[in-house]
C-alpha positions in Angstrom: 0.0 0.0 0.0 1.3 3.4 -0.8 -0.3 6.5 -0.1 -0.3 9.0 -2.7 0.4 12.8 -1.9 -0.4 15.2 -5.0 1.9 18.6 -5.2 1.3 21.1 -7.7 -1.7 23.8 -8.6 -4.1 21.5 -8.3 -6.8 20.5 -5.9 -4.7 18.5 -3.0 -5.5 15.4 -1.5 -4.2 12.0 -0.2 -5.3 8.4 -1.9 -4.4 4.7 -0.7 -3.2 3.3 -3.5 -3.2 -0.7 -4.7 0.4 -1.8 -6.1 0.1 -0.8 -9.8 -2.9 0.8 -9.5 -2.5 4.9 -9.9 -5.8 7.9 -9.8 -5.2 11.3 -11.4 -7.5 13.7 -11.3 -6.7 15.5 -14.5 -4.9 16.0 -17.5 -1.4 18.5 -16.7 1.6 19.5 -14.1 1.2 17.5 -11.2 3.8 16.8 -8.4 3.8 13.0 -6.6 5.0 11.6 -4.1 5.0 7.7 -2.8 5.5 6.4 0.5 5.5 3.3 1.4 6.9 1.4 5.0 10.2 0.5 3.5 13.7 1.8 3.8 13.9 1.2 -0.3 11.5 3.8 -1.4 11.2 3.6 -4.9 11.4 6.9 -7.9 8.3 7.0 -10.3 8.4 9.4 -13.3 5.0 8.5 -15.6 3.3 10.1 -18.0 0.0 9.4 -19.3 -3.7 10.6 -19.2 -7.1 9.8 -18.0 -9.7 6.8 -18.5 -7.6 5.4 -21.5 -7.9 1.7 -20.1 -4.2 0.9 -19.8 -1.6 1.0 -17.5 2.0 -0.1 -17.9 5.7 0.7 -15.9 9.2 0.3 -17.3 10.0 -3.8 -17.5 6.6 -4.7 -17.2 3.7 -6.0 -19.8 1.1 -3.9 -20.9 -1.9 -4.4 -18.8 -5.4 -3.7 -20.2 -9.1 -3.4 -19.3 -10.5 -2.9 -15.9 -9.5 -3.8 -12.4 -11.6 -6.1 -10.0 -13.5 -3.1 -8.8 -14.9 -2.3 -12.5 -12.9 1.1 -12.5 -11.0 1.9 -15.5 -7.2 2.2 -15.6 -4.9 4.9 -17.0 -2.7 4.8 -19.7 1.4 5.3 -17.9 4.7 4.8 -19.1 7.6 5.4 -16.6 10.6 4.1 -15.0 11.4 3.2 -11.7 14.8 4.1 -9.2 15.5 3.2 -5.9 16.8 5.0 -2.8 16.8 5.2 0.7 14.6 6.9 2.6 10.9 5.7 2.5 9.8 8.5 0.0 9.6 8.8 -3.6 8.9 12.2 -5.6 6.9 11.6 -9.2 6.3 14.2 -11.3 3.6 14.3 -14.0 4.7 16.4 -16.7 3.3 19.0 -19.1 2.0 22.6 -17.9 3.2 23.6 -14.6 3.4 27.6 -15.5 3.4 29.9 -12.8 5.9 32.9 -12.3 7.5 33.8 -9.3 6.6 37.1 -8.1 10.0 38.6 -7.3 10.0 40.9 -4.3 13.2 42.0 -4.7 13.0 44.0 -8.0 10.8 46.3 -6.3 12.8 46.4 -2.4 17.1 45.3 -3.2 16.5 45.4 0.4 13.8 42.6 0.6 15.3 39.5 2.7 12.3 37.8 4.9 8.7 37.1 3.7 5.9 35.3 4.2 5.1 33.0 1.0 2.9 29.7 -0.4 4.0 26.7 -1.6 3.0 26.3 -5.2 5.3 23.0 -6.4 8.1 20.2 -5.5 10.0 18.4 -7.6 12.8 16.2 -6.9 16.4 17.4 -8.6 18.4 14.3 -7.3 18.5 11.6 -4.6 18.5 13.8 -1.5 17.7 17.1 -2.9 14.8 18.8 -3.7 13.6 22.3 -5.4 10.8 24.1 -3.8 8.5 26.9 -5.5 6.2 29.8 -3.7 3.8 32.5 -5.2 6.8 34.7 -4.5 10.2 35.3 -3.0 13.0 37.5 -2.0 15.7 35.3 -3.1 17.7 36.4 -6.0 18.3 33.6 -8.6 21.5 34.9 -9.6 22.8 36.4 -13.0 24.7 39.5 -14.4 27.2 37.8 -12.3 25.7 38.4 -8.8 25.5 34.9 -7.2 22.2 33.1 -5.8 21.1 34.4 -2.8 21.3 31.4 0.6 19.0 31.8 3.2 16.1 29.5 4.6 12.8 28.3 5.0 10.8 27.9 8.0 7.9 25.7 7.6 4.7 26.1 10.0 5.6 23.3 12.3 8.8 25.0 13.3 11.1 23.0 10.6 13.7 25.1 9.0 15.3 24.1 5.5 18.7 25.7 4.8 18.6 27.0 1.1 21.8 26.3 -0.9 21.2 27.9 -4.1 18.2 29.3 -6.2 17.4 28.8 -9.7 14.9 30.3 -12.4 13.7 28.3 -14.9 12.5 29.5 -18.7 8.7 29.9 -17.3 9.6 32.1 -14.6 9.6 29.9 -11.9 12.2 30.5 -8.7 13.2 27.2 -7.5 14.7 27.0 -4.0 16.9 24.1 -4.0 16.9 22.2 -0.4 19.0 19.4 1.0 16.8 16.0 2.7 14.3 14.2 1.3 10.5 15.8 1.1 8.7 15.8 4.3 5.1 16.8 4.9 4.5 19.7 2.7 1.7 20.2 0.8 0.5 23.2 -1.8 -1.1 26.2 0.2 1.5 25.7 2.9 2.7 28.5 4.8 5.9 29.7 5.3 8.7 32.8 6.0 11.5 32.9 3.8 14.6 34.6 4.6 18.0 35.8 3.0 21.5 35.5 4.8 21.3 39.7 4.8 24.7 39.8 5.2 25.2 37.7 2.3 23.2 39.8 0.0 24.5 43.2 1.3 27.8 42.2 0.0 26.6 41.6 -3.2 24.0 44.5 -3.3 26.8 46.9 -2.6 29.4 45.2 -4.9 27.0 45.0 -7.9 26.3 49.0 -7.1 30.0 50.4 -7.8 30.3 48.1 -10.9 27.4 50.3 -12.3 29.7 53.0 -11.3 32.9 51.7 -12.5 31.5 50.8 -15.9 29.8 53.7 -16.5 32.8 55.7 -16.6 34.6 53.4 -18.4 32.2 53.4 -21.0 31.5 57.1 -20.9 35.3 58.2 -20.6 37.2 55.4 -22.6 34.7 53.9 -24.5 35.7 50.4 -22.5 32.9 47.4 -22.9 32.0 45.3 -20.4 32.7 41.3 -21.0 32.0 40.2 -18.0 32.1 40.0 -14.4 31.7 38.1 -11.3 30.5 38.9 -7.8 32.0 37.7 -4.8 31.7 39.1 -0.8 34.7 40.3 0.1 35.7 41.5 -3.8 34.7 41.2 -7.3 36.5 41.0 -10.7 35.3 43.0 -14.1 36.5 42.5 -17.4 36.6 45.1 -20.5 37.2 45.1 -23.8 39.6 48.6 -23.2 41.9 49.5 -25.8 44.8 51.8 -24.5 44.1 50.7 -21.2 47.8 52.3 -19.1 48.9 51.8 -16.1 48.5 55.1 -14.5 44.3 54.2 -15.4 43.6 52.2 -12.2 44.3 55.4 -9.9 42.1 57.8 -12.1 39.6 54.9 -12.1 39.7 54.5 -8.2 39.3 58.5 -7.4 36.6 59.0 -10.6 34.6 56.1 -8.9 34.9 57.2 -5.2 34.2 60.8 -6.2 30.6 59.6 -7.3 30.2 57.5 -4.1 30.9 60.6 -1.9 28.2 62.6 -3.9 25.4 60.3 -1.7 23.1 59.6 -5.2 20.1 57.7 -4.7 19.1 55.0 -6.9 16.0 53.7 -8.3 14.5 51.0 -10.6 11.9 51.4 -12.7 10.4 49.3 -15.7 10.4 49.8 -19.8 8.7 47.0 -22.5 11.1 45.4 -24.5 10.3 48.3 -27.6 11.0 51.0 -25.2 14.3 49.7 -24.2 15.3 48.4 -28.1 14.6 52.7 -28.8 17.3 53.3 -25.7 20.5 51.6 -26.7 22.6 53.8 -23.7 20.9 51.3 -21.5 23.1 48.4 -22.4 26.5 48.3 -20.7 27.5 44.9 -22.9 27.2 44.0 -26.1 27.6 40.4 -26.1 24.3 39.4 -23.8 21.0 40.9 -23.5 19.7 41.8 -19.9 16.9 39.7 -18.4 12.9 40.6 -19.8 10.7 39.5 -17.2 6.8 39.6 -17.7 7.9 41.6 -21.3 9.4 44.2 -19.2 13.5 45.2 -18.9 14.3 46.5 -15.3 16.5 50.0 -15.4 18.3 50.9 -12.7 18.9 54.5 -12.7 21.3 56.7 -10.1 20.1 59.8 -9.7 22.3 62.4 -12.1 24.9 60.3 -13.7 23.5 57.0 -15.2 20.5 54.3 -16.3 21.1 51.0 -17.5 19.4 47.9 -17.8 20.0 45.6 -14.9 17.9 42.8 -13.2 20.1 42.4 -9.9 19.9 44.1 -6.7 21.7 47.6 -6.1 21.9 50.1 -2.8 19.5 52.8 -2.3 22.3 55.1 -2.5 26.2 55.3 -3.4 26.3 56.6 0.2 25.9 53.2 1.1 28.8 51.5 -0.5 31.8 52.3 1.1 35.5 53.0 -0.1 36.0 51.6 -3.6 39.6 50.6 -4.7 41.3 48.6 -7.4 43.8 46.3 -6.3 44.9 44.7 -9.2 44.8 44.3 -13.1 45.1 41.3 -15.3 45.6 40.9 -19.2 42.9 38.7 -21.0 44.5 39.2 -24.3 45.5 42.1 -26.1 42.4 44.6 -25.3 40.8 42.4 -22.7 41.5 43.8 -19.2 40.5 42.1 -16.1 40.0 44.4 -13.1 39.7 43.3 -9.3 37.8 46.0 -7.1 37.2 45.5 -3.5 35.2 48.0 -1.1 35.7 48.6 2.5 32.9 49.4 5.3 30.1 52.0 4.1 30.4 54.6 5.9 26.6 55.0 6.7 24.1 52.5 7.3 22.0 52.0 4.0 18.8 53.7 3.6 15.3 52.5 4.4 
């Protein structure tokens, strides 16, 4: 006997199931999971749809007609895997669509809120990817790394979260170590951010708008890239003429616009507005995220916009002391830059 719990958008419940015996309610995304009494739980991925009289699994005949209650079967194919732990997570494919509602493009400052569970699905033996109606976790990109943080659950359990990923529909997944335990759609929870964490980046990210807006504007250097870490961060160029003597001029040009205590804003364009505003790219190898058929700008008050889908301060008060401690060459008009900040000297803005 196995009973059958149902994750996904649609109506929740619990069935006993018989051993090959299987009840979907509909046709689309659905998120399963089978426990049985055993150590040796055992992974089910099926596809199929309703009252088609058949029902078959990986290694096994094809089984037709109906079952010795009268009830017609389902039509499955599928595979089996097993693992420890008395649980298995099934997922029944097709349209599980739902954006994330992404709290931190409107508050960089967003780190704890209270959410819904939408979906589970299982991303490998002992790991697991959780969805909510929204979040304040930052999935990462433009070089800013995936916030950490946690989930606390209703009964008290907390659920460290290692990473976070966005998938092509939208969807945040928070990605959570353990196999599932009792959570269902509808459950409530309180996410939070490691604050720390994310101030590091928020303030990093903020002086590389800085940094490569005067390179742009001043010596009509490219961005190629760049990567985010807490305690520095690296940005490469395409910079021809780039001199020695630049990395000094750099460091006072950007720490002069810190001291000027600009505040910063996003706002939204549609994808035409943004293609008729081409001084809102910074690269021109990748195109900046479009979420909803909007681009994000991220605008400091006085000195420059561009499009940008990570999260900032609310002012260049708030970032500290900026230096450049060293300079690499990435081929003959590639420069590599390594900038690291010290203490802001004001606590950020609310």
């Amino acid at each position: 006997m196995f009973v059958l719990i149902q994750f996904g958008l649609q109506q929740r419940r619990n069935v006993v199931l018989e051993t090959g015996e299987i009840s979907l309610q509909r046709e689309g995304e659905v998120l399963i999971g089978l426990r049985d009494g055993s150590g040796d739980a055992k992974f089910h991925r099926l596809t199929g749809k309703q009252d088609s009289g058949a029902h078959r699994r990986k290694g096994e005949r094809q089984v037709r007609g109906k079952n010795e209650k009268g009830c017609k079967r389902e039509e499955h194919t599928g595979w089996t895997h097993s693992a420890p732990g008395g649980f298995s997570l099934l997922r029944y494919p097709v349209n599980f669509s739902m954006a994330t509602r992404r709290l931190y493009l409107d508050d960089d400052n967003c780190c704890e809120t209270a959410a819904r569970l939408v979906a589970v699905r299982l991303v490998a033996v002992g790991e697991r990817a959780l969805a909510f109606d929204q979040t304040c976790f930052y999935p990462g990109g433009g070089g800013q790394p995936a916030d950490q943080g946690s989930i606390t659950f209703a009964d008290g359990r907390i659920e460290p979260v290692h990473t976070v990923e966005a998938d092509a529909e939208g969807v945040i997944w928070h990605l959570v170590s353990g196999a599932p335990g009792e959570e269902s759609p509808g459950d409530a929870v309180t996410l939070a951010v490691d604050r720390e964490r994310r101030l590091a980046y928020t303030r990093y990210h903020t002086v590389l708008h800085v940094l490569n807006t005067i390179a742009l504007r001043d010596y009509g250097a490219w961005i190629t890239g760049a990567q985010i870490a807490e305690d520095y961060s690296r940005i490469d160029f395409k910079w021809d003429g780039f001199s020695p003597a630049l990395p000094a001029e750099l460091t006072a040009k950007v720490q002069a616009v810190l001291e000027e205590k600009r505040r910063i804003r996003s706002y939204y364009l549609t994808e035409t507005e943004f293609e008729a505003r081409p001084e809102l790219r910074r690269t021109l190898e990748v195109r900046p995220p479009v979420v909803d058929g909007r681009v994000r700008v991220v605008e400091i008050d006085g000195f420059d916009a561009q499009a940008c889908g990570g999260t900032h301060a609310h002012s260049t008060a708030d970032v500290g002391l900026f230096s450049i401690w060293k300079t690499e060459n990435k081929g003959k008009i590639n420069k590599r830059l390594y900038v690291r900040l010290e203490a802001a000297h004001e606590t950020p803005h609310k």
